[in-house]
VEXDREN-2710 file (C-alpha; in Angstrom, 1 decimal):
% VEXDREN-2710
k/r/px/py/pz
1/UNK/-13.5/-1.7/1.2
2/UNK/-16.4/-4.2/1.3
3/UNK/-17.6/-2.9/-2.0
4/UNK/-13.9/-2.7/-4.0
5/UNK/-13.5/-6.7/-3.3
6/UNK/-17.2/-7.5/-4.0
7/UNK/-16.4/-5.2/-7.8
8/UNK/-13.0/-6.7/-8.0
9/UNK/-11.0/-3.6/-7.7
10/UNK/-9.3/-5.3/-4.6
11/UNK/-8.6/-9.1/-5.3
12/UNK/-6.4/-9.6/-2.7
13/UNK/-7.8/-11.3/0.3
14/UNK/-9.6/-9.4/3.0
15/UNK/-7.1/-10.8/5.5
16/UNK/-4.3/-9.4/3.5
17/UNK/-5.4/-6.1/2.7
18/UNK/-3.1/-3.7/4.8
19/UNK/-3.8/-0.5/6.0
20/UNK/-1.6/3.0/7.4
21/UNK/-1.1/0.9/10.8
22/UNK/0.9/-1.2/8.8
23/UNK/3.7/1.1/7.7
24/UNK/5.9/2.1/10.3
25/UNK/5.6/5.8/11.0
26/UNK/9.7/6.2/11.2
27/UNK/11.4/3.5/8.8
28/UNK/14.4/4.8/8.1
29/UNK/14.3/6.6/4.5
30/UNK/18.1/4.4/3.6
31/UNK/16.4/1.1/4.7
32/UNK/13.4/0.9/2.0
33/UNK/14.6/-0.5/-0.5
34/UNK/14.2/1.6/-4.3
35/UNK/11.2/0.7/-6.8
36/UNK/12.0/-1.8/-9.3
37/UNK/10.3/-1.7/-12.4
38/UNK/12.2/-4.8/-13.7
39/UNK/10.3/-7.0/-11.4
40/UNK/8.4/-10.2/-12.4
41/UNK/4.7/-9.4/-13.7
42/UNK/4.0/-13.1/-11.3
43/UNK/5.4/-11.1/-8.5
44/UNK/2.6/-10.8/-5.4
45/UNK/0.6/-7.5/-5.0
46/UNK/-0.2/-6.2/-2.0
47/UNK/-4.0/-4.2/-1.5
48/UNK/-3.6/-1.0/0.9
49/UNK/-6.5/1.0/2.3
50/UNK/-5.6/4.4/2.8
51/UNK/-8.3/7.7/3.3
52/UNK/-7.8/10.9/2.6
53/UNK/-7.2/11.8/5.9
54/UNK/-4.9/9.5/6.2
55/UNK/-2.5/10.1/3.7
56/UNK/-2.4/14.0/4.7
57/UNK/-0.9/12.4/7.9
58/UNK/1.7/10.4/6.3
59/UNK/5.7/10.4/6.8
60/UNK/8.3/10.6/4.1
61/UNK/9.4/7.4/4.9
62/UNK/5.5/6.0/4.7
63/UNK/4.8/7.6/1.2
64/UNK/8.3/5.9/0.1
65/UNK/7.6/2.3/1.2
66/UNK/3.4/2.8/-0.2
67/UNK/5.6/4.2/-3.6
68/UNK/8.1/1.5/-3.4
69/UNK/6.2/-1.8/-2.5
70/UNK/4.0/-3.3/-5.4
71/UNK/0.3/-2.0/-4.1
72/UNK/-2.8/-2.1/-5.3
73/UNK/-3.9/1.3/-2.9
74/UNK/-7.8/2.2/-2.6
75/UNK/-8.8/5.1/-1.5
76/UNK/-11.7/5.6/1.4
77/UNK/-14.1/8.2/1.2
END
């Protein structure tokens, strides 16, 4: 992760990156809201660090709030 922020591919500070632990596991599915394509370009991003192994782990109701939420998601090797 060190590496993306030093390149700029995460610009977001380090402090506000987020990672899997910050998606609740069981959310329900009814309660995240749907993606809005309409929204403001000004609008705040949020950086998420996922791995691999991660996502293979994920919920539905984790992959719907990561596909729902305005991220900028980097991927771990």
């Amino acid at each position: 992760m060190a590496i993306a922020h030093q390149v700029g591919i995460i610009t977001t500070p380090i402090s506000d990156v987020r990672h899997i632990t910050d998606l609740p596991y069981d959310k329900p599915l009814d309660t995240i809201p749907a993606f809005d394509n309409d929204k403001a370009q000004g609008d705040a991003l949020t950086s998420l660090v996922l791995s691999g192994s991660e996502m293979m782990t994920m919920t539905d109701s984790q992959w719907k709030q990561v596909l729902t939420v305005r991220f900028h998601v980097c991927l771990r090797i």
